[in-house]
C-alpha positions in Angstrom: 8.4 -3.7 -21.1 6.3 -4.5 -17.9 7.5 -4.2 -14.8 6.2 -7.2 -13.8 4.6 -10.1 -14.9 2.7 -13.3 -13.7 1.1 -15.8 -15.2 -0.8 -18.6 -13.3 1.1 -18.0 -10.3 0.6 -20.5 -7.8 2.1 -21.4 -5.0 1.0 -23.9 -1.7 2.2 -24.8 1.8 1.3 -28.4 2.0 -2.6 -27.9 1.6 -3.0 -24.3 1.5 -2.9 -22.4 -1.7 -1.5 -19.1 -0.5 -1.3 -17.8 -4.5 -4.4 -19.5 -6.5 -3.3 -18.8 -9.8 -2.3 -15.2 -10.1 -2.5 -13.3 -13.5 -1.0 -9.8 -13.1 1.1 -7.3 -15.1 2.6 -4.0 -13.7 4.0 -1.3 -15.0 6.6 1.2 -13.8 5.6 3.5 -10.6 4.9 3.4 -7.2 2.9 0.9 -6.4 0.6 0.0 -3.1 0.2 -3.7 -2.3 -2.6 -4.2 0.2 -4.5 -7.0 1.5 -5.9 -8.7 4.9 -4.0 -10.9 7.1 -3.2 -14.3 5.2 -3.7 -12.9 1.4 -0.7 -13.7 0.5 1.2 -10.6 0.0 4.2 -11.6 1.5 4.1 -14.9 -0.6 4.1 -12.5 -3.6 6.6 -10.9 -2.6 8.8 -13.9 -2.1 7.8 -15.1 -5.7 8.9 -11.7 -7.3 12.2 -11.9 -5.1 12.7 -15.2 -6.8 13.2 -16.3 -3.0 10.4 -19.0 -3.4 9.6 -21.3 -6.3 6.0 -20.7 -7.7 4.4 -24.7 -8.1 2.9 -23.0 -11.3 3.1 -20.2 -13.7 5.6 -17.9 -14.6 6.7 -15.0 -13.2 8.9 -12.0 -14.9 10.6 -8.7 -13.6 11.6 -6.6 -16.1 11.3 -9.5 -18.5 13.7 -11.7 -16.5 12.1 -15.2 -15.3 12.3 -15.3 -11.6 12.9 -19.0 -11.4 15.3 -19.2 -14.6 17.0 -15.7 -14.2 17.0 -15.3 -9.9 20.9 -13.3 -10.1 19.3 -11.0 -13.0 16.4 -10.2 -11.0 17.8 -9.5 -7.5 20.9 -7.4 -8.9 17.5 -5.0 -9.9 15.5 -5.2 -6.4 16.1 -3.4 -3.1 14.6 -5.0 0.0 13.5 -4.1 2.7 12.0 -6.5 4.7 9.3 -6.3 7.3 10.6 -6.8 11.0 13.7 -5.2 12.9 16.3 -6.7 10.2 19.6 -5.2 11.2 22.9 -6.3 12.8 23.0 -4.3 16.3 26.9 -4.3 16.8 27.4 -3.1 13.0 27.9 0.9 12.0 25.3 2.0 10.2 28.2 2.5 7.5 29.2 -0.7 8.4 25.7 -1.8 7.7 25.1 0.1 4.7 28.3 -1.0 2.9 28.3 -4.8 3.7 24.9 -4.5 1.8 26.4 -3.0 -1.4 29.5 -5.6 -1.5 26.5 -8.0 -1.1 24.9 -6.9 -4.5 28.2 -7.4 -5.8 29.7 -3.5 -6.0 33.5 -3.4 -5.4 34.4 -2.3 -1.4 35.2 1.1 -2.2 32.5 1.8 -4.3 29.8 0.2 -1.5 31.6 2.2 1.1 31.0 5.5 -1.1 27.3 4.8 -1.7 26.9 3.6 1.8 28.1 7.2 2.5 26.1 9.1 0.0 22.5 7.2 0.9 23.2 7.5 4.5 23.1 11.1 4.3 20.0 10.7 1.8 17.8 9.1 4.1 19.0 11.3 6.6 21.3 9.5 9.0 24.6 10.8 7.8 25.6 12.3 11.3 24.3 8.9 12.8 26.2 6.8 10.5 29.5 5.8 12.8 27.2 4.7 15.7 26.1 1.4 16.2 22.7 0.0 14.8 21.9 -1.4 18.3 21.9 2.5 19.8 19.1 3.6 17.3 15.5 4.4 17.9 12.9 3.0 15.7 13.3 5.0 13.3 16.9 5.7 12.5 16.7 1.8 12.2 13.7 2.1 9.8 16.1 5.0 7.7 18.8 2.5 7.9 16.9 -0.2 6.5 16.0 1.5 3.7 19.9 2.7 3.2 20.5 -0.9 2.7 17.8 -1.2 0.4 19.0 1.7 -1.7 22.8 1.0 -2.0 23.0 -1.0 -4.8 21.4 1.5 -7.2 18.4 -1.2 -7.9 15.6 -0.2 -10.4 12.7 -1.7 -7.9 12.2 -1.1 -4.1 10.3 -3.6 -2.7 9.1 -1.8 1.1 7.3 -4.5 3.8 6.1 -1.8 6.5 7.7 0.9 5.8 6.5 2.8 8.2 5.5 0.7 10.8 6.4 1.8 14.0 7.1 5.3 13.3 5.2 8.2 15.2 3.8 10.9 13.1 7.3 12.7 12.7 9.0 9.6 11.3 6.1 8.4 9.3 5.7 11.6 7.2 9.5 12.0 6.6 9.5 8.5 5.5 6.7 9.1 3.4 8.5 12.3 1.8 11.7 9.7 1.1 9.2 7.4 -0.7 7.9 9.9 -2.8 11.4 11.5 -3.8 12.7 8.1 -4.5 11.1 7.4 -8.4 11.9 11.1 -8.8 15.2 11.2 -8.0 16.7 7.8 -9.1 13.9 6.5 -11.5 12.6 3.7 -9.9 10.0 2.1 -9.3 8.5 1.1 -5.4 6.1 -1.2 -4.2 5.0 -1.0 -0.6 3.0 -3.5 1.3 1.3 -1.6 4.1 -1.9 -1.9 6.5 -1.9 1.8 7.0 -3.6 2.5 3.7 -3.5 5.9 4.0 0.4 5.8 3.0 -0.7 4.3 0.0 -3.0 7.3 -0.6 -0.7 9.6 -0.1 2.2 7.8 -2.4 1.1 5.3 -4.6 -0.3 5.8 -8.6 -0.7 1.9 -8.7 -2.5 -0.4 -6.6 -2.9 -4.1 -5.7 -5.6 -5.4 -3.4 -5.0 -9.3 -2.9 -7.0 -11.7 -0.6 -7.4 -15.4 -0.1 -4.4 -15.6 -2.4 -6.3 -14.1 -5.7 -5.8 -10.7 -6.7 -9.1 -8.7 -6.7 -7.6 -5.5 -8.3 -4.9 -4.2 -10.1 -4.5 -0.8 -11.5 -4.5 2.6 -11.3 -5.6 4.1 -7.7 -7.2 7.4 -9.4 -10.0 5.5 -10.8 -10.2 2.9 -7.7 -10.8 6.0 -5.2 -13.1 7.8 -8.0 -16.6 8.8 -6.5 -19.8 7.0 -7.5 -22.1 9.7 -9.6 -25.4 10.4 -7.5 -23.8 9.6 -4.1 -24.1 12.9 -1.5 -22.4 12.8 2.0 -25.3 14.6 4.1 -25.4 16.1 7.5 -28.7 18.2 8.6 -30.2 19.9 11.6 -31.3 17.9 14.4 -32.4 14.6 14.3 -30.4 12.5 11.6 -32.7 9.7 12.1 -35.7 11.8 11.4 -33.9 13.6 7.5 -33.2 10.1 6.7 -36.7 8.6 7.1 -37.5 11.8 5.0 -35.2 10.8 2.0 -35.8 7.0 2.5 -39.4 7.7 1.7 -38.6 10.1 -1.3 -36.6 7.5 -2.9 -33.3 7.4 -1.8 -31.1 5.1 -0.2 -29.6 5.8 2.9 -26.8 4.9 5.3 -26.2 6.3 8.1 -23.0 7.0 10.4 -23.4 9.1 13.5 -25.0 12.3 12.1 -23.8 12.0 8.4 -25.7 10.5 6.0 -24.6 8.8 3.0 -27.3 9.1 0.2 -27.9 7.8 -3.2 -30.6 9.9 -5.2 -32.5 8.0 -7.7 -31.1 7.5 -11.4 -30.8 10.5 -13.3 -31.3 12.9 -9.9 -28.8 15.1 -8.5 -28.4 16.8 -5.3 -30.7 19.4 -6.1 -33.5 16.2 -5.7 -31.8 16.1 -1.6 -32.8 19.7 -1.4 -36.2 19.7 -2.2 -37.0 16.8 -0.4 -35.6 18.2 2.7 -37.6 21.5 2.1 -40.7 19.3 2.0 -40.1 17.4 5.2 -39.0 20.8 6.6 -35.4 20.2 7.3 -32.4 22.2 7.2 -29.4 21.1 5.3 -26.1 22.2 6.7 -24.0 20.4 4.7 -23.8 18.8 1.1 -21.2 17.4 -1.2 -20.5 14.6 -3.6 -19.3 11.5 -1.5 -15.4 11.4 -1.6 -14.2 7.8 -1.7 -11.0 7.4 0.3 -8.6 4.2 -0.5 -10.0 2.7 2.6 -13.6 2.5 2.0 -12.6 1.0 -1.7 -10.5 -1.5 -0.3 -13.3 -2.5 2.0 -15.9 -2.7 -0.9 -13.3 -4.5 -2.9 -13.1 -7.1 0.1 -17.0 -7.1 0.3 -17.7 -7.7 -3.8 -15.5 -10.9 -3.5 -17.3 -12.0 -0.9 -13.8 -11.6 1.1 -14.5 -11.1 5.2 -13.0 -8.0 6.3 -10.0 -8.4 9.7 -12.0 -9.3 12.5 -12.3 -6.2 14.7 -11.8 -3.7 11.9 -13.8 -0.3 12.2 -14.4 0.5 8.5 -15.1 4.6 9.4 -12.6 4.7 11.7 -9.4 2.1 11.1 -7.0 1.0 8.2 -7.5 -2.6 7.2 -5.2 -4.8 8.8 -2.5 -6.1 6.4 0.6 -7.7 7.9 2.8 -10.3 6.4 1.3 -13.1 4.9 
């Protein structure tokens, strides 16, 4: 059984076709859903909540219909929603436990979870003071208690992270990566700081102008291209890439590293050798490691999908809020 399913998914405001007709099936892990601003992650999201009404299609999670099964499917999903959704003059127990009586668990038993994922997420000394006292990120933790209480079998995580400085973001990051292990289930996070994803996600999901241009494994997304060298040489970088231009490769530049493609069936040994001839010195060579960001960006560019105005592709994540 999939995780999730859609089938011809659409869904408009008026005019605007947020989801164009979305085919996609899911299975079971941790799960990165990226895309630039107006995609329509957020849309998705809504749809797999069952918290808006696709105009076509059908959508399934865990092979209950969203539209004809919405109690079934919720009673599986933890939310955590994007934005600074708490109530300030609650407890953090307080919090934590109205959220478990919400998915329906007798008050006792929400107050004892509330208690036991409280300390999980690491806010159990923190759990009698009011919501309205804590930093960011104590409400980011508490957030995710809600989330967890009712023992659901898919987190859903807008932003996980956002806000957090580096402290915050990697012990958030450790939580997301304990949570499949620990209670079995599955997580999808919509996030613009794609290196989260990297570091925690198996699956990924790259949507834009409301059509999904990928959905799969990341290992194979992030794989590097065969006959693709990241270069960097003595002196002039200008001056080695003329060099290997006119031996046959193709080059791109960025500051004094030099991304080059040897010709079908040449390896790096073909860089070498041409760099010996133009009498340059090589000080560093390696297979060109594709990170999640440069393949969301060529994923963007194949579709013929603008990248977020602004965005540095060396140096930034792609911008991904709510849609």
């Amino acid at each position: 059984m999939a995780l999730i399913e859609l089938e011809g998914v659409e869904k408009r405001y008026g005019e605007l076709r947020a989801l164009k007709g979305v085919t996609l099936k899911l299975e079971a892990g941790r799960i990165g859903l990226l895309g630039p601003n107006g995609a329509g992650k957020s849309t998705l999201l809504k749809c797999i909540l069952g918290l808006l009404t696709p105009d076509y299609g059908t959508a399934k999670v865990f092979d209950f219909d969203v539209v004809r099964q919405p109690f079934e499917v919720r009673s599986r999903i933890g939310y955590m929603p994007e934005g600074d959704a708490v109530l300030p003059e609650l407890t953090a127990l307080q919090f934590t436990t109205l959220a478990g009586e919400l998915c329906g668990l007798p008050r006792s038993e929400a107050i004892a979870r509330a208690h036991q994922v409280l300390h999980y997420v690491g806010l159990g000394e923190a759990r009698y003071r009011r919501l309205g006292s804590f930093s960011t990120g104590m409400r980011q933790r508490a957030r995710l208690a809600q989330a967890l209480v009712g023992d659901p079998k898919l987190l859903l995580l807008d932003e996980p992270t956002s806000g957090l400085d580096p402290r915050g973001r990697d012990e958030m990051l450790a939580l997301i990566l304990d949570i499949p292990a620990r209670t079995g289930a599955s997580v999808i996070i919509s996030t613009h700081i794609l290196p989260d994803v990297e570091k925690t996600c198996d699956q990924v999901v790259v949507v834009a102008g409301g059509e999904v241009l990928y959905a799969g494994e990341l290992a194979p997304m992030i794989a590097g291209e065969a006959g693709v060298f990241e270069v960097r040489g003595k002196g002039d970088p200008a001056k080695l890439q003329k060099t290997l231009e006119e031996s046959g490769c193709v080059v791109t530049r960025d500051g004094s590293t030099l991304e080059v493609r040897v010709p079908k069936g040449k390896n790096a040994d073909f860089i070498l050798r041409a760099a010996v001839e133009g009498k340059h010195q090589i000080r560093h060579l390696s297979p060109l490691v594709k990170t999640l960001e440069r393949a969301f960006f060529q994923t963007l560019e194949k579709a013929g999908q603008v990248a977020p105005e602004g965005a540095d592709k060396k140096a930034k994540p792609a911008e991904a809020s709510a849609s």
